[in-house]
MDAnalysis code that builds the backbone (N, CA, C; Angstrom):
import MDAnalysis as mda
import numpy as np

u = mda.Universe.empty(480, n_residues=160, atom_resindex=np.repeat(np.arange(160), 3), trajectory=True)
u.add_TopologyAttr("name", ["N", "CA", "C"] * 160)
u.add_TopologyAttr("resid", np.arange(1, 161))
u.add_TopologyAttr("resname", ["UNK", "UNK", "UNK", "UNK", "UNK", "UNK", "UNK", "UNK", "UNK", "UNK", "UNK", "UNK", "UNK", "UNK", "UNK", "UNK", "UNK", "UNK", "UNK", "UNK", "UNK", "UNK", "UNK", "UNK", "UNK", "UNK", "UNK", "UNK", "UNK", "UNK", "UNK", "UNK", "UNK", "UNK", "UNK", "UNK", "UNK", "UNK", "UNK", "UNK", "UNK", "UNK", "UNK", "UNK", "UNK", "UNK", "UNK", "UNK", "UNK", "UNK", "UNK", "UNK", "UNK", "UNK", "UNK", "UNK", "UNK", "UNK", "UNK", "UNK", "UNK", "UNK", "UNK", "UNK", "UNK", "UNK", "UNK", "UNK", "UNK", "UNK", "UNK", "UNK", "UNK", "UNK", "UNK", "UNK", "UNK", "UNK", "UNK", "UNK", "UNK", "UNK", "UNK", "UNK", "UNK", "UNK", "UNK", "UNK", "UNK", "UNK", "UNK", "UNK", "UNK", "UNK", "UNK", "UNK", "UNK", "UNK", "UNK", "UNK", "UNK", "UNK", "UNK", "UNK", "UNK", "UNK", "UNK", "UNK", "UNK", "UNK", "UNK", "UNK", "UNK", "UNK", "UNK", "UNK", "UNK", "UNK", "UNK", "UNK", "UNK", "UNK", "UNK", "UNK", "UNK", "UNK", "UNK", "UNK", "UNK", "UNK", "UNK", "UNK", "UNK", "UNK", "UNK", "UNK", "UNK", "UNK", "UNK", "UNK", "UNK", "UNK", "UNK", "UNK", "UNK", "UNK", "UNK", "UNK", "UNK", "UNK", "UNK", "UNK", "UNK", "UNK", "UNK", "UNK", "UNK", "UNK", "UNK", "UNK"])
u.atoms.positions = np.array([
    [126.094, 93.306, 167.309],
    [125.756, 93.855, 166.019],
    [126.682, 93.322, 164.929],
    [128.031, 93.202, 165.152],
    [129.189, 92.525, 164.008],
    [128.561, 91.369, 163.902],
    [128.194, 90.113, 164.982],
    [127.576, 88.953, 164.500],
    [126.575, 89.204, 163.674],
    [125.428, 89.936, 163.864],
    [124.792, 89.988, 162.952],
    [124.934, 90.537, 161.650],
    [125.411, 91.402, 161.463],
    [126.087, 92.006, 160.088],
    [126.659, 90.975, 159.616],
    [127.588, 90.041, 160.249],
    [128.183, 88.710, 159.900],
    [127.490, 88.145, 159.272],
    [126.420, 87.714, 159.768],
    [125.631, 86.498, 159.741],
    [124.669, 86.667, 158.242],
    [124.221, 88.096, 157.748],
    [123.745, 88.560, 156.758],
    [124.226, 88.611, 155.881],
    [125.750, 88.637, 156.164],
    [127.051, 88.863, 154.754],
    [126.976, 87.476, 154.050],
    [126.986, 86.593, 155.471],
    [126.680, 84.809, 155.155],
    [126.025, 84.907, 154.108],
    [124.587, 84.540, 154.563],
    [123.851, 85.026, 153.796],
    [123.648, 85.213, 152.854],
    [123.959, 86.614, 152.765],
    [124.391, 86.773, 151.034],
    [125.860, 86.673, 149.819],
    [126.016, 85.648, 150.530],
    [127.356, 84.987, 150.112],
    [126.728, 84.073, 149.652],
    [125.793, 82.945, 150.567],
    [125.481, 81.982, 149.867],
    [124.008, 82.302, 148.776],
    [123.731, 83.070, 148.948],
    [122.720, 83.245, 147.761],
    [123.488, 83.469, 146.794],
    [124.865, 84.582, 146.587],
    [125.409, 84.847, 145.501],
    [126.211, 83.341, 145.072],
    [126.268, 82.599, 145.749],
    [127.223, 81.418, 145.566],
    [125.745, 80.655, 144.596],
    [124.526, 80.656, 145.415],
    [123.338, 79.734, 144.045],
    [123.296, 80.395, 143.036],
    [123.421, 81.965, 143.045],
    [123.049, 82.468, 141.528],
    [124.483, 82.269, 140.685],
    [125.526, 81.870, 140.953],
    [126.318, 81.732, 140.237],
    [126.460, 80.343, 139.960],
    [126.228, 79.229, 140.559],
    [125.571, 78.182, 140.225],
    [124.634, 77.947, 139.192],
    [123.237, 78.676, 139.443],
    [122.811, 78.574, 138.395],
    [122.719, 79.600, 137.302],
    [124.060, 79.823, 137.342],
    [124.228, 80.646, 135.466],
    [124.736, 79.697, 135.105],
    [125.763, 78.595, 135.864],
    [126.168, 77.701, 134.706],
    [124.434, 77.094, 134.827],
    [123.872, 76.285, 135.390],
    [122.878, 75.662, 135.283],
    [122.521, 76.250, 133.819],
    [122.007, 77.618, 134.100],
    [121.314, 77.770, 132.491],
    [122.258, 78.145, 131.384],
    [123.505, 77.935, 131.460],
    [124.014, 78.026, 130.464],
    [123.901, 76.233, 129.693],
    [124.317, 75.782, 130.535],
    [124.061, 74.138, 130.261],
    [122.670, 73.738, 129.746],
    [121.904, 74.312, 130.133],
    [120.605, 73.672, 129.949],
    [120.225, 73.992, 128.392],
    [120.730, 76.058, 128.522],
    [120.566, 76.232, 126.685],
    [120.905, 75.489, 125.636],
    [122.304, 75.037, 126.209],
    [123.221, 74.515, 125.257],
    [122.389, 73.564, 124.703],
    [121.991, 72.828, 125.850],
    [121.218, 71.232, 125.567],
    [120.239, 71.378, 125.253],
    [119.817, 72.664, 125.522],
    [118.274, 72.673, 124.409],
    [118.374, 72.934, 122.970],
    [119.833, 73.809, 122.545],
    [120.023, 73.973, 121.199],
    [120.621, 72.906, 120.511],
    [120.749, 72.339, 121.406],
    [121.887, 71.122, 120.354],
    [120.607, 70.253, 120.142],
    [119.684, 69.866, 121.289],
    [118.736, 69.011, 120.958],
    [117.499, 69.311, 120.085],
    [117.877, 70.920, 119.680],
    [116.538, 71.403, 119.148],
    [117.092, 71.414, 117.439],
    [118.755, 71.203, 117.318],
    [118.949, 71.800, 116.087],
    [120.063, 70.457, 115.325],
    [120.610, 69.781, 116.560],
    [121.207, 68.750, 115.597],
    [120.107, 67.355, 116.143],
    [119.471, 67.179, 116.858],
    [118.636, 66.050, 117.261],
    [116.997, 66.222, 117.067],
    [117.176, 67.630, 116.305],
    [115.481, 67.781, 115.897],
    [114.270, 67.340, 116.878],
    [115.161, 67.195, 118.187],
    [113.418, 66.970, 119.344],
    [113.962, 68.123, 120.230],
    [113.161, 69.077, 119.919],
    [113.520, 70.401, 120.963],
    [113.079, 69.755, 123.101],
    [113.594, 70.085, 123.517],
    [113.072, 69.954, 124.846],
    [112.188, 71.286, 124.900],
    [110.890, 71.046, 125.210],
    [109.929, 72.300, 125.043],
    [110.184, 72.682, 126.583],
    [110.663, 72.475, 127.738],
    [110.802, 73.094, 128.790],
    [111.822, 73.907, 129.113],
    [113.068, 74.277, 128.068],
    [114.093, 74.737, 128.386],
    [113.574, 76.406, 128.748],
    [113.023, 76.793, 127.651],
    [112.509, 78.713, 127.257],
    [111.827, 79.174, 128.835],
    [110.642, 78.172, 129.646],
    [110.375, 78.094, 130.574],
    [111.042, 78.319, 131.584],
    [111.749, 77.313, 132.133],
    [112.993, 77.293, 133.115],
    [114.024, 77.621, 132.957],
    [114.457, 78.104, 131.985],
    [115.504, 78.946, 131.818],
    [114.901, 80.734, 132.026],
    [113.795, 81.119, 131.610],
    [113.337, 82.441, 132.760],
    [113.361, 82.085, 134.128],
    [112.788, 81.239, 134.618],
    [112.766, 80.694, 136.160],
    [114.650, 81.114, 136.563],
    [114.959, 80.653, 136.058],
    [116.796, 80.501, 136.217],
    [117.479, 81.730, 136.210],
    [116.591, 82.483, 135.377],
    [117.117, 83.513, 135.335],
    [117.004, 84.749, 136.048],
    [115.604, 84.487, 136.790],
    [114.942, 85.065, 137.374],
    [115.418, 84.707, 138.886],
    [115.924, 83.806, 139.366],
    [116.770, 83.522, 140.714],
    [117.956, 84.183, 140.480],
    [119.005, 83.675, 139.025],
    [119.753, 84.823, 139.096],
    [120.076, 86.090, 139.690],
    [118.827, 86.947, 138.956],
    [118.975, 88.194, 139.534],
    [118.722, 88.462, 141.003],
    [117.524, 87.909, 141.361],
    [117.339, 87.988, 143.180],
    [118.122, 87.737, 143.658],
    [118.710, 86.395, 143.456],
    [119.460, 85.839, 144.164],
    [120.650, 86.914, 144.619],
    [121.173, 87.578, 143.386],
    [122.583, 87.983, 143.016],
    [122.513, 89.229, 143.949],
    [121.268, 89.785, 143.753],
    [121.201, 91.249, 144.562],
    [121.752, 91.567, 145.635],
    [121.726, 90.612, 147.023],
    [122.394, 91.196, 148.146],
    [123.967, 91.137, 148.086],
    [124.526, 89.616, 147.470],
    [125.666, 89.920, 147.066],
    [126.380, 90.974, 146.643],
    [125.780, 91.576, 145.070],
    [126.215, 92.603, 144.366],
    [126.067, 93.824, 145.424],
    [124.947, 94.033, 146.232],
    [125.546, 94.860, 146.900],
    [126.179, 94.910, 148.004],
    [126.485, 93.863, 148.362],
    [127.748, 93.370, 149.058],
    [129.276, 93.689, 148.839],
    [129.531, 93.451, 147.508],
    [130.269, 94.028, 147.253],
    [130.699, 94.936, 146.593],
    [129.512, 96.144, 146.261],
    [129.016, 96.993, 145.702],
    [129.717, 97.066, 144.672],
    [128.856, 96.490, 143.721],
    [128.235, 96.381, 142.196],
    [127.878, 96.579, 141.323],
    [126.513, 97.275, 142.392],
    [125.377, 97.475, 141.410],
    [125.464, 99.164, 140.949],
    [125.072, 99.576, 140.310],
    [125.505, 101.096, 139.496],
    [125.234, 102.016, 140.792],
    [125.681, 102.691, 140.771],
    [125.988, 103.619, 141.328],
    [126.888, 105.047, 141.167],
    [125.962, 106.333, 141.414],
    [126.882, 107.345, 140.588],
    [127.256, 108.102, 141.868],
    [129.022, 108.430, 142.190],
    [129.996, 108.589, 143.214],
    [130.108, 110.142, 143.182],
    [129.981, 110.592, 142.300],
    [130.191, 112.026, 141.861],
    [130.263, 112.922, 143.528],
    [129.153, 112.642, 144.028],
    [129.109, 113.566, 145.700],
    [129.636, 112.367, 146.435],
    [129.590, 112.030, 146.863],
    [129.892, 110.738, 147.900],
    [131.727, 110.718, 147.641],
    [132.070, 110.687, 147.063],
    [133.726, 110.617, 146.832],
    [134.147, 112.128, 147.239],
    [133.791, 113.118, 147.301],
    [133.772, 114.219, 147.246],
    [133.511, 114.575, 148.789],
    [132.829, 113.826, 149.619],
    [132.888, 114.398, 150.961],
    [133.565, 113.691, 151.989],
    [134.051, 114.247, 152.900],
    [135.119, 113.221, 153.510],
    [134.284, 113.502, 155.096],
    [134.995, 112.882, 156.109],
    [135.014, 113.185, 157.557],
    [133.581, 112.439, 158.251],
    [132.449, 113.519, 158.871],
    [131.319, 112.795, 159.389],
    [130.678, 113.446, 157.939],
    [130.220, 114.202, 157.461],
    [129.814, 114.050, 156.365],
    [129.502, 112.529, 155.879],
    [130.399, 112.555, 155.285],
    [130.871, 111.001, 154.128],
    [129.842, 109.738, 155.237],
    [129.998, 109.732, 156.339],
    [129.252, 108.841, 157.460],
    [128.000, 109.053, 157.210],
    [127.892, 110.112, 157.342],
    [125.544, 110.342, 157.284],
    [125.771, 110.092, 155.905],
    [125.970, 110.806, 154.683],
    [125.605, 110.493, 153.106],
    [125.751, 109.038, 153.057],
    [126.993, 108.203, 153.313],
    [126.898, 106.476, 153.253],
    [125.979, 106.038, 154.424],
    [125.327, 106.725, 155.039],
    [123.932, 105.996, 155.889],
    [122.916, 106.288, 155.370],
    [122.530, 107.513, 155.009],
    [121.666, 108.029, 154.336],
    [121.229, 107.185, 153.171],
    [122.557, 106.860, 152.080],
    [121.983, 106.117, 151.149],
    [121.725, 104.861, 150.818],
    [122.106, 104.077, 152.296],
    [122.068, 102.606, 152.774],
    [120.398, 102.831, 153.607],
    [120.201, 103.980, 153.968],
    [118.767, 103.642, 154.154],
    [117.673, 103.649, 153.356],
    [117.654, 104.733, 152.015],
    [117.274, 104.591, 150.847],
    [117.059, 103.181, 150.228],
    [118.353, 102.499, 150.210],
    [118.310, 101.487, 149.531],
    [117.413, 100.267, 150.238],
    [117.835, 100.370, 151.487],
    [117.023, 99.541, 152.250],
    [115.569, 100.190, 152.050],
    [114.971, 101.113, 152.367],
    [113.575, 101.309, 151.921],
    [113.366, 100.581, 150.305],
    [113.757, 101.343, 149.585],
    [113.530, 100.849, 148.081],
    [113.180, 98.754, 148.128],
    [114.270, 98.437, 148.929],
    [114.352, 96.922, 148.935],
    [113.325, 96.606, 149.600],
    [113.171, 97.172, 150.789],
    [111.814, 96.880, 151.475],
    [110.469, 97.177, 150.410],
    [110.269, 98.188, 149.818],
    [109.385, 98.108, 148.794],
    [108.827, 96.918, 148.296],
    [110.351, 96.409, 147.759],
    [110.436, 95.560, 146.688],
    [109.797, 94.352, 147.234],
    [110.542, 94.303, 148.552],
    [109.726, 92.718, 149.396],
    [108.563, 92.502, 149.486],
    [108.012, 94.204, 149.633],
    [106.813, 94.128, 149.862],
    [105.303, 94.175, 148.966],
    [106.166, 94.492, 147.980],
    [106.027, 94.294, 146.749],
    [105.603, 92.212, 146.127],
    [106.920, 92.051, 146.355],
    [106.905, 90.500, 145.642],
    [106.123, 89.939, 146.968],
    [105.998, 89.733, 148.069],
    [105.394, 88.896, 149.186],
    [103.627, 89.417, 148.432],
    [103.587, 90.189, 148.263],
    [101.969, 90.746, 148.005],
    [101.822, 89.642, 146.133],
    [102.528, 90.091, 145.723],
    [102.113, 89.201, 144.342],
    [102.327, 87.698, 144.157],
    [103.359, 87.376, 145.244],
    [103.287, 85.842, 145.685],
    [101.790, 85.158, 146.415],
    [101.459, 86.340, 147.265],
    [100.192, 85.933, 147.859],
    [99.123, 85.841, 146.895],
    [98.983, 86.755, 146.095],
    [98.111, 86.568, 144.983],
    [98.257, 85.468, 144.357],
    [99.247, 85.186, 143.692],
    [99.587, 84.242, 143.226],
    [99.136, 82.324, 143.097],
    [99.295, 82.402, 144.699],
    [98.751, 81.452, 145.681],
    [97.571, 81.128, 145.893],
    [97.061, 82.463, 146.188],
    [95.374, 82.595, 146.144],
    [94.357, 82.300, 145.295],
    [95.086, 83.052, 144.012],
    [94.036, 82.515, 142.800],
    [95.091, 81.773, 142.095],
    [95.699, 80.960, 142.483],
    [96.450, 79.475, 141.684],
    [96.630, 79.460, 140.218],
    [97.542, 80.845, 140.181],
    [97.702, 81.437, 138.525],
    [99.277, 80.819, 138.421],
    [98.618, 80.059, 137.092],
    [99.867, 78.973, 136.402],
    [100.195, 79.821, 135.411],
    [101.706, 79.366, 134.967],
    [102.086, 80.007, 133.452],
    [101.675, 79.415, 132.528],
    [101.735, 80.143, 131.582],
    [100.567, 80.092, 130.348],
    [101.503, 79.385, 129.466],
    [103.026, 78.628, 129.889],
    [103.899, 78.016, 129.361],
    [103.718, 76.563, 128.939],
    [104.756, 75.599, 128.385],
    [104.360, 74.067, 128.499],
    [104.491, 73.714, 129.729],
    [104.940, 73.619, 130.922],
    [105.075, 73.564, 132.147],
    [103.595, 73.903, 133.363],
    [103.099, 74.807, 133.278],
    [101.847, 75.351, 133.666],
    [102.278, 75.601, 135.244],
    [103.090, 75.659, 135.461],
    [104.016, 76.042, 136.866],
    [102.861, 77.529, 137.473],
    [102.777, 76.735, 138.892],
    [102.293, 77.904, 139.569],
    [103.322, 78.630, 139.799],
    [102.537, 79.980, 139.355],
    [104.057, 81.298, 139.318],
    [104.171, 81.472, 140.754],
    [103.580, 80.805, 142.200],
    [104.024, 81.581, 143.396],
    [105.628, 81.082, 143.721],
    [105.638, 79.740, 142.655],
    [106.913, 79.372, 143.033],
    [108.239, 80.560, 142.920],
    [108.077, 80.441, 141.255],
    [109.230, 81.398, 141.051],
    [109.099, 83.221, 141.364],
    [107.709, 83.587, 141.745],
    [107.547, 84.538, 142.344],
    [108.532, 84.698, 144.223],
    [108.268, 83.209, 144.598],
    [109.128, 83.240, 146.111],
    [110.327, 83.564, 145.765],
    [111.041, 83.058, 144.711],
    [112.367, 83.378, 144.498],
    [112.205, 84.896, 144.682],
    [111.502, 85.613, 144.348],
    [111.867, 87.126, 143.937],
    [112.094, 87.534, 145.012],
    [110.712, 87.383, 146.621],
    [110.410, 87.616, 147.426],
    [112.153, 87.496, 148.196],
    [111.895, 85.924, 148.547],
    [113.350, 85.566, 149.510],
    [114.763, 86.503, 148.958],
    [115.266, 86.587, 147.357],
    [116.068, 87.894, 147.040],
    [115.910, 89.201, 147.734],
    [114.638, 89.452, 147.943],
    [114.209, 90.954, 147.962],
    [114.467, 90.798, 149.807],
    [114.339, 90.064, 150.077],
    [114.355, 89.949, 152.166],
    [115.917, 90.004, 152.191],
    [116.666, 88.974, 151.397],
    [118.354, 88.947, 151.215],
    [118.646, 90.516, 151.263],
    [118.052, 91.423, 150.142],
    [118.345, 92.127, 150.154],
    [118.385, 93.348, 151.342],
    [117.363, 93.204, 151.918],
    [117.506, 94.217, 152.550],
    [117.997, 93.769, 154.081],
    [118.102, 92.398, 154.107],
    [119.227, 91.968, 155.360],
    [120.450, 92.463, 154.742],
    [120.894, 92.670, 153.639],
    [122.145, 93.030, 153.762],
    [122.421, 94.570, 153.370],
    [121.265, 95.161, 153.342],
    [121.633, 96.643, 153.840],
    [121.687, 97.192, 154.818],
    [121.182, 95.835, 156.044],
    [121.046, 96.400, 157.392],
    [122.245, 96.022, 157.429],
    [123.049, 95.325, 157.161],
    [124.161, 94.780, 157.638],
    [125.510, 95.740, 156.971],
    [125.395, 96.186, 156.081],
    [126.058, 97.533, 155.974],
    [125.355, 98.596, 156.714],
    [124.319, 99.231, 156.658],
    [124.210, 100.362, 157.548],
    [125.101, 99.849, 158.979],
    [124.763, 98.481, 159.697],
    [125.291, 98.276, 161.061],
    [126.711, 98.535, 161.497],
    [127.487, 98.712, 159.565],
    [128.298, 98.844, 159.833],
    [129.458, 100.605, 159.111],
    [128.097, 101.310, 159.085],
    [128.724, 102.564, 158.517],
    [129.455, 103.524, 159.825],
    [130.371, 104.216, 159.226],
    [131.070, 104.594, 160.335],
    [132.618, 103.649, 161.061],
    [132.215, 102.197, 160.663],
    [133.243, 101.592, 161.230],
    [134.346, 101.188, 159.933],
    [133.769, 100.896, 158.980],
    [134.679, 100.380, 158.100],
    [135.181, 101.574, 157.170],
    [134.120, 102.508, 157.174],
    [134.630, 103.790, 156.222],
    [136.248, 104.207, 156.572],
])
């Protein structure tokens, strides 16, 4: 079970390692779209495009990380407040929550990726990008994610 909890932390190490990658990516790319849009007067019309795409891995991407190293908001008010086996079921309890919610979410984005695919719906952008692409991004985040709530639940009780 530690290998695997391991192996998920991986995981979402290296996803958090691409989404931080590409924030510089789109920070660079803005730049070069404003400089080219405002001192070189030829805008690159693909930046506004792929820079949502970019941004939109961002966040998936970032998710299992952030809650990796828990991140993401969270209000402590009861949970700090109970100690012993208590504190064990409430931090399982709400690692299974989260994992449902994430599972939702997967199941969620895998269903609108399929659509996606199916009826071969492009963005209405200069690009005309089939959205199942950057829809997978959401999907593969949303699976990250909830590998790495199994991988904390696997490990509640031991590290508390």
């Amino acid at each position: 079970m530690r290998r695997l909890a391991a192996l998920f932390d991986r995981l979402s190490d290296a996803a958090g390692a691409v989404a931080g990658a590409a924030t510089l990516v789109l920070t660079i790319m803005v730049t070069a779209g404003v400089v080219a849009r405002r001192v070189l007067n030829a805008p690159f019309l693909f930046v506004e495009e792929v820079s949502g795409y970019v941004v939109l891995l961002i966040v998936f991407l970032g998710l299992a990380y952030t809650m990796k190293v828990g991140g993401h908001v969270r209000v402590e008010v009861l949970v700090e407040r109970v100690r012993g086996r208590g504190a064990v079921v409430l931090r399982g309890a709400t690692l299974v929550l989260a994992g449902a919610w994430a599972a939702i979410l997967l199941a969620g984005t895998i269903y609108q990726v399929r659509e996606y695919y199916t009826q071969n719906v492009l963005s209405f952008a200069y690009l005309q990008t089939p959205l199942w692409i950057p829809g997978s991004l959401m999907a593969v985040g949303a699976a990250i994610l909830v590998l790495q709530c199994l991988a904390l639940l696997l490990r509640v009780g031991r590290d508390d």
